[in-house]
Structure formats: structure tokens, C-alpha cells
N, C-alpha and C positions, 0 to 999 in steps of 0.2 A: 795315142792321145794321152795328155796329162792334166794337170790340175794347176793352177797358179795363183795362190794367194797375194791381195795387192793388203797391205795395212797401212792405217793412217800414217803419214810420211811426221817428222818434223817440220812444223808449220812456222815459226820463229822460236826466235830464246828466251830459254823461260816459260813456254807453252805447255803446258802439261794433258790440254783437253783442248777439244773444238767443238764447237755445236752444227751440227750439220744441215743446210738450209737450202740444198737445193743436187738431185740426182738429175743427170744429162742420159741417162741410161737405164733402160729397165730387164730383167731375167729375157733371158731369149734371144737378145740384139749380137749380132757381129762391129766388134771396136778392131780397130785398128793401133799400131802403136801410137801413142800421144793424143789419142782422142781424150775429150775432156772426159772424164767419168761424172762427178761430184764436182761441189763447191764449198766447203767449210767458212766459220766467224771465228775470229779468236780476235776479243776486244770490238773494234768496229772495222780490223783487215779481212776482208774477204780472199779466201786462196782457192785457186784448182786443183784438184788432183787429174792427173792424166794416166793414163794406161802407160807401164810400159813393155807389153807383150802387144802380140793381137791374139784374139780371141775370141770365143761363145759367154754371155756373162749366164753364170750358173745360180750364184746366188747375191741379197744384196743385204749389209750388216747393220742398217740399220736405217729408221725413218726421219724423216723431216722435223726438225726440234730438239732429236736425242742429241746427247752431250758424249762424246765418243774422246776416250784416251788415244793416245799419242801409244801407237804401236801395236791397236788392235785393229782386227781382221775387218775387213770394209767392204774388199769384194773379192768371188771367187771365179774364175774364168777357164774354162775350155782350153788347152792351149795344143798345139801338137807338137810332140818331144815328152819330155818327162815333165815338163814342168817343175816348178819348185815345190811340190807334195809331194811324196812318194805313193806308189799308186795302193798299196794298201794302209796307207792312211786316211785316217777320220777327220773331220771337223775337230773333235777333240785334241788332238796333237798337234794342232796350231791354236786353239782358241782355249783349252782346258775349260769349257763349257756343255761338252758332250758332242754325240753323232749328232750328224743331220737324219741317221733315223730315228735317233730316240727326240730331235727336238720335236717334230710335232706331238708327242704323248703329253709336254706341259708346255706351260702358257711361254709367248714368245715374249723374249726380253730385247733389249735396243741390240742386241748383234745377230739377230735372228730374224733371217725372213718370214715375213707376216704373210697375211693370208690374200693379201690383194697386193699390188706390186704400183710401183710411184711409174709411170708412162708421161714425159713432158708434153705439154701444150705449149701452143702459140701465146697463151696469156699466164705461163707458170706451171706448177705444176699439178695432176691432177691423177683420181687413182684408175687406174684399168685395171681390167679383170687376171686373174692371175695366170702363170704362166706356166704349165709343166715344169715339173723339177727336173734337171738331165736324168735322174733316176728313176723318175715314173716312167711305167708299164705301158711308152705310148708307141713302140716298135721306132719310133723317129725322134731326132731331135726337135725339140720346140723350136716353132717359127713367129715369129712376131707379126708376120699380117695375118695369121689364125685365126678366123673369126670365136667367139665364145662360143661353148657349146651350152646348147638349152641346158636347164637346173632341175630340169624333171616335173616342174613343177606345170602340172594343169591350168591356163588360163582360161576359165567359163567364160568370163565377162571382162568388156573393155571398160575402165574405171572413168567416167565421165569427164568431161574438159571441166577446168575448175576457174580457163580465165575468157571470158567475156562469151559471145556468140562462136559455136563451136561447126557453124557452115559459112559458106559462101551466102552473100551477099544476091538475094531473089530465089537459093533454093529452098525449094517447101520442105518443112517440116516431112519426117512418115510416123503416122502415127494411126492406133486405132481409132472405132467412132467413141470409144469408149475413155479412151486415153483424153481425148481432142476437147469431148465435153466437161473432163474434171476439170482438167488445166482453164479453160473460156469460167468455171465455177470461181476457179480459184485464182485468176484474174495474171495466170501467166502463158506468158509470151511463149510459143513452143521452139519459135526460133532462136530461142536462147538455153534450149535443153538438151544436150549432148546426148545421143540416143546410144545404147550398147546394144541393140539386137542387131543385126544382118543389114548393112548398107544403110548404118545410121538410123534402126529402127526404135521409136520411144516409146520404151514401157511404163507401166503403174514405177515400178521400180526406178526408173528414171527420176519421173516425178516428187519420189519420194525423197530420194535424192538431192533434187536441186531445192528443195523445200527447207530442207536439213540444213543449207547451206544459209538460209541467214534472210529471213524477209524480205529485207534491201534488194538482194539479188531477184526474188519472182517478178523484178519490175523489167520491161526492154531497155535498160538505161545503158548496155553495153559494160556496164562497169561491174568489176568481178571483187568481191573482199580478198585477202591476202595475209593466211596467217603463218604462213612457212618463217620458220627462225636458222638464219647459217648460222653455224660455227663456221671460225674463224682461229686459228691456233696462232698465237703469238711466238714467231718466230725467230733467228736471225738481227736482224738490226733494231728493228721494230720492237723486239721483247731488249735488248740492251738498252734503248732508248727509255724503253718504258723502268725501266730498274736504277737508271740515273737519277730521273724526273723523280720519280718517289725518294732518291737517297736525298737529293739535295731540298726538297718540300718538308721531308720529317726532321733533315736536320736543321737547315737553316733559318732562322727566323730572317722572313725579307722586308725590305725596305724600301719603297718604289717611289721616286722623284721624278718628276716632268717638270720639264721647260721647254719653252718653245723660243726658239734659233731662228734670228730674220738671217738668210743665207743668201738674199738676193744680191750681195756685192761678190760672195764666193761665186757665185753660178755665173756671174759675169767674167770673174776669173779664170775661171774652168773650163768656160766657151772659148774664152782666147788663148788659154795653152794650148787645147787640144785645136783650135784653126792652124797655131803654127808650129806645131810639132812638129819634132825631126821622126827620122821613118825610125831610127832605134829607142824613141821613147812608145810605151803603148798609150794608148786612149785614157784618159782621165774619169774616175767617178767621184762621187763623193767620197768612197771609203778612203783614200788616201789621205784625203785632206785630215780626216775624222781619225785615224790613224795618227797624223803627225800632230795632233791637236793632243790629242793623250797623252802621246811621249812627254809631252812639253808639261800636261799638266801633271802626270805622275811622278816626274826629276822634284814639281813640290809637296808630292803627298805619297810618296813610296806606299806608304801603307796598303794603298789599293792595288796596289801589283804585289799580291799572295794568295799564299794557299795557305789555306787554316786544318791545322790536324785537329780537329776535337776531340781523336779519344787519347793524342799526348798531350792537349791543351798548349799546341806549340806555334806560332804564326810562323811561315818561311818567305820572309820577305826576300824577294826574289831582281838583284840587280840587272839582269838583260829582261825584257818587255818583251814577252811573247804572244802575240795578238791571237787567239781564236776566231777565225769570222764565220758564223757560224749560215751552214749551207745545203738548201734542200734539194737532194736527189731524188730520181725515180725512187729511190727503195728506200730512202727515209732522211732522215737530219742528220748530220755530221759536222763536223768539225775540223778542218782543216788550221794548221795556224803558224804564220807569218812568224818563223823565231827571228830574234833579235832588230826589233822595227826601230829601237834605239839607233842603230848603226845605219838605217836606212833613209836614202834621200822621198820625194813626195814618188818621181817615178819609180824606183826599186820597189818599193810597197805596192804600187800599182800592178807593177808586172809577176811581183810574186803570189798577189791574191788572183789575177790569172791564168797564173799555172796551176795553184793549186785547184781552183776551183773547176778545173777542165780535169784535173786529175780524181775529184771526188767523185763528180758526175758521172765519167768513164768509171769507177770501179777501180782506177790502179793506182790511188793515193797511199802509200805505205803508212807503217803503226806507227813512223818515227812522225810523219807528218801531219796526222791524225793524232797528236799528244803530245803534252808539253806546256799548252795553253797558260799564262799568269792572267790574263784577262780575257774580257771575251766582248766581240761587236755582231747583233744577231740584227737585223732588215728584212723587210719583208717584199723593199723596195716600194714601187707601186701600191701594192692593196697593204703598205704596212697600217694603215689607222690613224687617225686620230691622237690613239696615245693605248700603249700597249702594257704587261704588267710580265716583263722577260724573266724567266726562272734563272738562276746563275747556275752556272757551270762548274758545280760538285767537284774539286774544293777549294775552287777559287771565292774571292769575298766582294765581285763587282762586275757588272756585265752592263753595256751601255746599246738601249734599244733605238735604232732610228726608224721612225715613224714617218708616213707619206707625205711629201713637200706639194705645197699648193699655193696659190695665190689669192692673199687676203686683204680687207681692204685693212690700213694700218693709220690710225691717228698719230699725226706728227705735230701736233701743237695746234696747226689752223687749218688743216681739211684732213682727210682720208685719202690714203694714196694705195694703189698696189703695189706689195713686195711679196716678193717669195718667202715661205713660213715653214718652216718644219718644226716637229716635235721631238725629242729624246726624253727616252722613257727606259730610266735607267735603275736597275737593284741594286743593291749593297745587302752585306750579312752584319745585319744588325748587332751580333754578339762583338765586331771587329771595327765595324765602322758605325762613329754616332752620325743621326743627321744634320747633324751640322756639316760635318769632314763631308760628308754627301754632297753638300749642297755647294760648297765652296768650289769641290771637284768639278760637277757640272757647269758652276757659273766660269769657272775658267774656261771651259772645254768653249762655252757659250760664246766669250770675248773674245778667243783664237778663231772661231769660225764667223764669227758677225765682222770682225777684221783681219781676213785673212793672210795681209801684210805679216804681221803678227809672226804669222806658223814659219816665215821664212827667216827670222832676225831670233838670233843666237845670242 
């Protein structure tokens, strides 16, 4: 039997690190060749790394959040043959970090196994109890349905239920005459006091107890207080998300313009393409329209399709129109974006904001499709609001919000009629664009989509 060291692979070009966000694997488990091990982030691409031996995982290099180089040790595996370690080699001679017997004497650093081991759940991941190292004293290799072994620690007493009535529903209380009359004293309910002696028995102690816990509770109300606080570690997407949000908030000063859009002659257009669409066009939303509506008005105000460097103090006004539409997955907000929407008819734009957007949500939108953005269209669709106040997209200078379409009643000179209404709830980077250039931008966008004729004449 040997040893095999797997280290972080090259991830894309230009990577130098990856933040690790999710282990498929914990000490003790039998992998197979090409089994998923890990998951890394670098930018907002999620990768896998795979096994490619089979093997015993021995040890694992690091936890959930650490920020891991490109060519350091990650995991180490069981394998039979020699493996790729020579068998009188250390941990050291691959990591220059020292043995795995001197790393437990100081504190563990992100390429050192910790003392509790990452075990997946059905809802992510979560810690189990740790697992024999292949070099402890245990006469066998570690097995992974192992149950824990006790911690030596004496259990006297069972620590009392802390959420509501802690029996069934008509069983009595046991308690002494002693217990029975403080509690009738003290005007609580016994069937709501978790008994720790011998088949639910309640003592002074008990009482003392649940007394402790907060007057509200001595009442039979079933309702229990609740002061437990989780952490939560900002991880993976979630923490890039969160470090955009702040770059583009400290930098930019924003600018938020709403208008409200009667779209009810669009929606009637929209009903009748997509009734006689051919089978190679895809279904119609509003993004496309909103899409070619930009195009048209960005050809008269280029300005709004850039990115502003502010520590070269330089605008990079940018000729092809690369739409960001921005789009929420299980595991957080992304960006996918539509390059070159200039070049593209109303259906091309249609079908490529449904690729990408099936590619986000799966997981397998690449870095190149996920970047590049000149502008950005974020919707909430349905529950978008009233009217919203959209952060732009660091370091672009304009991001255009479409807010929830409904039906209102609309003064037309001599009654009130219903028309379909929506709102855009649009930013600008104030250092780049005045509100005027704002508003101008928006009321085009307004006039292409209240006459949607308009978005098709060149």
C-alpha cells in the first residue's frame, strides 16, 4: 500500500488561488477514480476536482472558506502500489509544512486537518465527529459508518427540553407531593416542565430550572423563548457577492431615476409573436424587447455603455453592448451576459438570455460568460415592486431595474381606462453620468417600448 497526494489542479488562466466551498468527501470514505472530491470559486466559476486514483481518503487540506494556492496539497489517499509519495516520506516533503506527527503539537493552519472532519448532508455541508487518522493506534483502518465513541464524559442529568411541553399530550406529570405543591404555589403548569430524574421524573431542580428560563414561560401557553444565535460563515458566492456590493456602494455615488412604461401595446405584441412563432424561434419575454430598446438608445448616448476606472481616472467607453442580465440561483446572484446584443436580432437575444440563464442555474456557465458585462438588466420579474433602488455592477456606470407589470387605471383625457404599467428603476454613477443624460436615456428607452414599432425600424 501507498500514499497519493491529489493538489489543487489548475483552475483557469490567470488563477493563482481558489476558495474552497464545498467537500464531497470526508477522512475514512472509499473514492473511486473520478469521484467528485471538492468544489472550488475562483471569480463567480465554480470547479470540481475529481480523484484520479481510487482510494482510502487519509487526510483532508483544508476547510470550508479557506483560500487554497494553485498546487498545494488538498488531499491525501490510501492507494495500493507505491503511490505518488515514497513510503518513507513525511507530509513535509510534499507540503514543506512539517509531519503529520508534529502537526498536531501546534495549532492547525488551512492545509491541515482539523479536529472535526466536513461529513456532506442532504442540505450542504455539516461537521461529524472525527475520524481516526490511518496512523492511530486503532488495530484497523477507519470505517465511516463507525459510530462515535463516548468522550468519557459522565452524563448525571438529562438537561431539560427548552422548546414548549416536553410530553405527550394527556400524560401526567411524575412528580413529588412536594414538588407538585411549590409548582400549584407558583402557578406552574407541571406539564410543561421537562423532568431529568428516571422516566421523566420532576425535581426542586427541575423547577428551578424552568423558572430560570424567563416568567413568560411558567405560564401553559406552549410557547417556549428562543435565544440560540447560528453563525453562519460567508462563503463561496455569497461572500464575492457580498465584496462587489460593498466595492460598488463605497465607490460609486448612485443615481436612481424611475419611470413608469404603459407596455400594454408591447404585451399585445409579444402575445402575437410568440402565438405564431416558428418552432426555431424561442418564446418571447420582455427582456428582449428591453434589450433592443437599449441598443437603440445607447448608439445616442454611448457614454452609458462603460466602465469607469477610478483609480486611473479613465472611462472605457466600450463599442459592442454587452448586456448583463442579472440572475438568481439556488446558491446566489450571478451574472451571466449576452456579448455583443448590438449584432443581435429581438429572437437571438431571446435565445441567448435562455441559454445562459439555464447554464447559471445548473452551475456550468463558464468565467468567460459570467464577465464582460458594459451594462446590466437586473428583474425580479413578478415580486419586482413598485419601484426598486438597483446597485450597478462595479465598474460599470448604469444598470436599468424592471419592476412588476400590472394593471392600472390610466387617465386619457375623458375617463380612466386599464393599461398595462410597469416601472424602471434605473442607477447611473453619478461621477460619469449627469441626471439629465439619465433621464434622457430612460425616456428613450420609455418611447421604444410604449411604441414598440419603434425597436424594429433602423
Amino acid at each position: 500500500m501507498g500514499e497519493h497526494v491529489i493538489k489543487l489542479p489548475d483552475v483557469g488562466e490567470g488563477v493563482a488561488e481558489a476558495e474552497l466551498v464545498e467537500w464531497h468527501v470526508k477522512v475514512g470514505d472509499l473514492v473511486r477514480e473520478d469521484t467528485v472530491l471538492a468544489a472550488v470559486m475562483t471569480d463567480k466559476a465554480t470547479v470540481e476536482i475529481p480523484s484520479p486514483v481510487d482510494g482510502e481518503i487519509l487526510w483532508l487540506g483544508a476547510e470550508i472558506g479557506d483560500t487554497v494556492a494553485i498546487g498545494s496539497p488538498i488531499v491525501r489517499l490510501k492507494v495500493a502500489g507505491e503511490g505518488n509519495v515514497k513510503a518513507d516520506s513525511t507530509l513535509a516533503d510534499v507540503t514543506a509544512e512539517g509531519t503529520p506527527d508534529d502537526a498536531a503539537a501546534r495549532p492547525h493552519s488551512a492545509l491541515e486537518p482539523s479536529s472535526t472532519n466536513l461529513a456532506p448532508s442532504s442540505s450542504g455541508l455539516s461537521r461529524g465527529p472525527a475520524v481516526p487518522h490511518a496512523g492511530t493506534n486503532t488495530g484497523r483502518s477507519p470505517d465511516p459508518r463507525d459510530k462515535p465513541e463516548d468522550d468519557g464524559v459522565k452524563k448525571d442529568r438529562a438537561i431539560p427540553s427548552l422548546s414548549g411541553a416536553p410530553r405527550a399530550e394527556g400524560e401526567k406529570p411524575l412528580a413529588s407531593p412536594a414538588v407538585r405543591l411549590r409548582a400549584k404555589e407558583a402557578g406552574i403548569d407541571l406539564r410543561q416542565v421537562a423532568g431529568s430524574g428516571p422516566a421523566g421524573h420532576i425535581s426542586h431542580e427541575d423547577i428551578d430550572a424552568f423558572i430560570a428560563r424567563g416568567p413568560q414561560l411558567a405560564r401553559a401557553t406552549g410557547l417556549a423563548r428562543k435565544d440560540g444565535v447560528e453563525d453562519i460563515k460567508v462563503v463561496g458566492l455569497r461572500r464575492k457577492i457580498a465584496e462587489k456590493m460593498s466595492l460598488a456602494k463605497s465607490r460609486i455615488p448612485h443615481i436612481t431615476y424611475v419611470e413608469e412604461i404603459d407596455v400594454t401595446a408591447l404585451e399585445e405584441l409579444r402575445a402575437t409573436l410568440n402565438k405564431e412563432k416558428r418552432a426555431d424561434r424561442p418564446k418571447l419575454t420582455l427582456l428582449p424587447f428591453l434589450m433592443r430598446a437599449m441598443v437603440k438608445a445607447i448608439a445616442e448616448q454611448p457614454n452609458l455603455n462603460a466602465l469607469f476606472d477610478d483609480d486611473a481616472g479613465t472611462i472605457h467607453r466600450h463599442e459592442g453592448i454587452h448586456i448583463g442580465i442579472a440572475a438568481q440561483t439556488p446558491n446566489g446572484l450571478v451574472v451571466p451576459v449576452v456579448k455583443h446584443a448590438e449584432a443581435r436580432d429581438l429572437w437571438d437575444c431571446a435565445a441567448e438570455v435562455n441559454r445562459l440563464a439555464d447554464a447559471a442555474k445548473a452551475g456550468t456557465a463558464s468565467r468567460e460568460e459570467l464577465s464582460g458585462s458594459t451594462i446590466t438588466i437586473t428583474s425580479l420579474g413578478a415580486m419586482g415592486g413598485v419601484a426598486t433602488t438597483p446597485v450597478i455592477n462595479y465598474p460599470e456606470v448604469a444598470i436599468v431595474g424592471v419592476n412588476k407589470m400590472m394593471v392600472r387605471p390610466v387617465w386619457d383625457g375623458t375617463q380612466f381606462i386599464p393599461r398595462k404599467m410597469m416601472n424602471l428603476s434605473s442607477s447611473f454613477d453619478h461621477r460619469v453620468i449627469d441626471g439629465w443624460d439619465a433621464a434622457v436615456f430612460v425616456q428613450r428607452i420609455k418611447a421604444l417600448l410604449e411604441t414598440p414599432a419603434l425597436i424594429f425600424v433602423d
